[in-house]
C-alpha angles and dihedrals in degrees: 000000000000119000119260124265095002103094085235111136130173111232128219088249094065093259131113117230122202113209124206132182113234103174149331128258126248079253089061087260109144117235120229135205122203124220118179137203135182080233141042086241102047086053086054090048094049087046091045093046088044099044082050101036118023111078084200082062101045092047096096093033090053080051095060098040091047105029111190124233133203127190126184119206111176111303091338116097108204117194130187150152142236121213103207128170130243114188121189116250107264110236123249125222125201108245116252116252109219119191110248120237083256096053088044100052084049087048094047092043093051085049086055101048098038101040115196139146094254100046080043079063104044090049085051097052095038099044096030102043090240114162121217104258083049087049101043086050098052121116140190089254087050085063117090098192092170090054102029100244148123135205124223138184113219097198085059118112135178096278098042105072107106 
Protein backbone atom coordinates (compact mmCIF):
# COMPACT_ATOMS: atom_id res chain seq x y z
CA UNK A 1 0.00 0.00 0.00
CA UNK A 2 1.53 3.15 -1.12
CA UNK A 3 2.22 5.91 1.44
CA UNK A 4 -0.27 8.91 1.68
CA UNK A 5 0.15 12.03 0.00
CA UNK A 6 3.52 10.94 -1.85
CA UNK A 7 2.32 9.75 -5.08
CA UNK A 8 4.12 6.62 -4.25
CA UNK A 9 2.09 3.73 -5.04
CA UNK A 10 3.08 -0.58 -4.97
CA UNK A 11 2.18 -2.22 -8.29
CA UNK A 12 0.75 -5.46 -8.84
CA UNK A 13 4.11 -6.51 -10.37
CA UNK A 14 6.04 -6.09 -7.06
CA UNK A 15 7.52 -2.61 -8.13
CA UNK A 16 6.90 0.83 -6.75
CA UNK A 17 6.01 3.57 -9.24
CA UNK A 18 6.51 7.36 -8.41
CA UNK A 19 4.16 9.51 -10.12
CA UNK A 20 4.94 13.67 -11.11
CA UNK A 21 3.12 15.93 -12.52
CA UNK A 22 4.91 17.67 -15.69
CA UNK A 23 2.42 19.74 -16.98
CA UNK A 24 -1.14 20.41 -17.48
CA UNK A 25 -3.29 19.83 -20.75
CA UNK A 26 -4.70 22.34 -22.76
CA UNK A 27 -8.27 20.79 -20.81
CA UNK A 28 -6.90 21.76 -17.70
CA UNK A 29 -5.68 17.35 -17.16
CA UNK A 30 -2.43 17.18 -15.42
CA UNK A 31 0.44 15.14 -17.22
CA UNK A 32 2.46 12.47 -15.25
CA UNK A 33 5.29 11.23 -15.51
CA UNK A 34 6.19 7.54 -13.94
CA UNK A 35 9.28 6.77 -12.30
CA UNK A 36 9.76 3.13 -10.87
CA UNK A 37 12.05 1.30 -8.00
CA UNK A 38 12.48 -2.19 -6.77
CA UNK A 39 11.76 -0.37 -3.40
CA UNK A 40 9.45 2.32 -1.88
CA UNK A 41 12.64 4.28 -1.15
CA UNK A 42 14.55 4.05 -4.61
CA UNK A 43 11.26 5.41 -6.21
CA UNK A 44 11.53 8.41 -3.59
CA UNK A 45 14.92 8.86 -4.47
CA UNK A 46 14.13 8.84 -8.69
CA UNK A 47 11.20 11.27 -7.94
CA UNK A 48 13.45 13.36 -5.61
CA UNK A 49 16.60 13.38 -8.30
CA UNK A 50 14.00 14.09 -11.09
CA UNK A 51 11.89 16.83 -9.24
CA UNK A 52 15.90 18.60 -8.53
CA UNK A 53 17.61 17.73 -11.69
CA UNK A 54 15.59 17.09 -14.61
CA UNK A 55 14.25 20.66 -16.27
CA UNK A 56 11.72 18.52 -17.87
CA UNK A 57 10.80 17.87 -14.46
CA UNK A 58 10.88 21.36 -12.99
CA UNK A 59 9.12 22.61 -15.58
CA UNK A 60 5.67 22.39 -13.83
CA UNK A 61 7.17 23.09 -10.35
CA UNK A 62 9.16 26.71 -11.94
CA UNK A 63 5.45 27.32 -13.20
CA UNK A 64 3.98 27.36 -9.90
CA UNK A 65 6.59 29.22 -8.18
CA UNK A 66 6.68 31.94 -11.05
CA UNK A 67 2.90 31.98 -12.59
CA UNK A 68 2.76 33.91 -15.61
CA UNK A 69 0.33 36.72 -16.19
CA UNK A 70 -1.09 38.36 -19.43
CA UNK A 71 -3.20 41.59 -19.67
CA UNK A 72 -4.74 43.02 -22.83
CA UNK A 73 -5.34 46.33 -23.02
CA UNK A 74 -6.71 47.32 -26.63
CA UNK A 75 -4.35 46.31 -29.22
CA UNK A 76 -1.30 46.22 -26.52
CA UNK A 77 -0.41 42.55 -24.95
CA UNK A 78 1.32 43.07 -21.57
CA UNK A 79 3.08 40.02 -20.04
CA UNK A 80 4.74 39.58 -16.53
CA UNK A 81 5.69 37.54 -13.87
CA UNK A 82 5.29 37.16 -10.31
CA UNK A 83 7.96 35.82 -8.28
CA UNK A 84 6.08 34.27 -5.35
CA UNK A 85 7.58 31.86 -2.40
CA UNK A 86 6.76 28.34 -1.59
CA UNK A 87 8.31 27.10 1.63
CA UNK A 88 8.17 23.25 2.61
CA UNK A 89 6.15 22.41 5.24
CA UNK A 90 8.54 22.21 8.62
CA UNK A 91 8.18 18.71 10.29
CA UNK A 92 6.71 18.29 13.18
CA UNK A 93 7.95 16.07 15.89
CA UNK A 94 5.88 14.73 18.58
CA UNK A 95 6.97 16.08 21.56
CA UNK A 96 8.73 13.83 23.75
CA UNK A 97 6.79 12.72 26.94
CA UNK A 98 9.44 12.56 30.12
CA UNK A 99 8.29 10.90 33.43
CA UNK A 100 8.00 13.62 36.26
CA UNK A 101 10.19 13.18 39.81
CA UNK A 102 6.83 12.14 41.24
CA UNK A 103 6.07 9.24 38.42
CA UNK A 104 9.49 8.13 38.76
CA UNK A 105 9.71 7.68 42.63
CA UNK A 106 6.21 5.54 42.16
CA UNK A 107 7.80 3.87 39.60
CA UNK A 108 11.17 3.21 41.71
CA UNK A 109 9.19 2.30 44.79
CA UNK A 110 6.84 -0.46 42.72
CA UNK A 111 10.19 -1.79 41.37
CA UNK A 112 11.22 -2.14 45.17
CA UNK A 113 8.31 -3.84 46.50
CA UNK A 114 7.62 -6.20 43.42
CA UNK A 115 11.53 -7.26 42.34
CA UNK A 116 11.86 -8.68 39.11
CA UNK A 117 14.82 -8.79 35.71
CA UNK A 118 12.94 -6.67 33.71
CA UNK A 119 11.97 -3.75 36.51
CA UNK A 120 16.04 -4.34 37.42
CA UNK A 121 16.25 -3.07 33.86
CA UNK A 122 13.96 -0.34 33.80
CA UNK A 123 15.57 1.10 37.00
CA UNK A 124 18.64 0.75 35.23
CA UNK A 125 17.62 2.52 32.30
CA UNK A 126 15.76 4.99 34.04
CA UNK A 127 18.21 5.68 36.83
CA UNK A 128 21.87 4.77 34.44
CA UNK A 129 21.19 6.31 31.51
CA UNK A 130 21.48 2.82 29.64
CA UNK A 131 20.03 2.75 26.53
CA UNK A 132 18.14 -0.51 25.20
CA UNK A 133 20.65 -2.09 22.81
CA UNK A 134 23.24 -1.53 25.99
CA UNK A 135 20.72 -3.11 28.10
CA UNK A 136 19.71 -5.94 25.97
CA UNK A 137 23.56 -6.67 25.64
CA UNK A 138 24.36 -6.72 29.24
CA UNK A 139 25.50 -9.60 30.80
CA UNK A 140 26.27 -11.07 34.54
CA UNK A 141 30.39 -10.70 33.80
CA UNK A 142 29.62 -7.00 32.62
CA UNK A 143 28.43 -6.41 36.42
CA UNK A 144 31.31 -5.15 39.12
CA UNK A 145 29.25 -5.75 42.39
CA UNK A 146 32.64 -5.08 44.84
CA UNK A 147 33.18 -1.78 43.17
CA UNK A 148 29.68 -0.80 42.17
CA UNK A 149 30.07 -0.77 38.41
CA UNK A 150 28.90 -2.09 34.99
CA UNK A 151 30.31 -2.43 31.96
CA UNK A 152 28.51 -1.50 28.59
CA UNK A 153 29.19 -1.70 24.95
CA UNK A 154 28.14 0.96 23.29
CA UNK A 155 28.13 -0.79 19.47
CA UNK A 156 25.60 -3.40 21.02
CA UNK A 157 21.88 -3.34 19.71
CA UNK A 158 19.07 -5.17 20.32
CA UNK A 159 20.02 -8.17 17.88
CA UNK A 160 23.46 -8.38 18.73
CA UNK A 161 23.58 -10.08 22.79
CA UNK A 162 24.62 -13.37 22.46
Amino acid sequence: MGRRGENIRKRKDGRWEARIITGYAPDGNAKYRSLYGRTYLEAKEKRNDCLSNSPGCQKHYAAVRQPARKITVGQQHYSFTVESKIFAPKSRRPRMKVLSRKEQAKLEQYFCQHPDPVGLGILTALYGGVRIGELCALKWGDIYFDNGTVRLDPSAGPDNHS
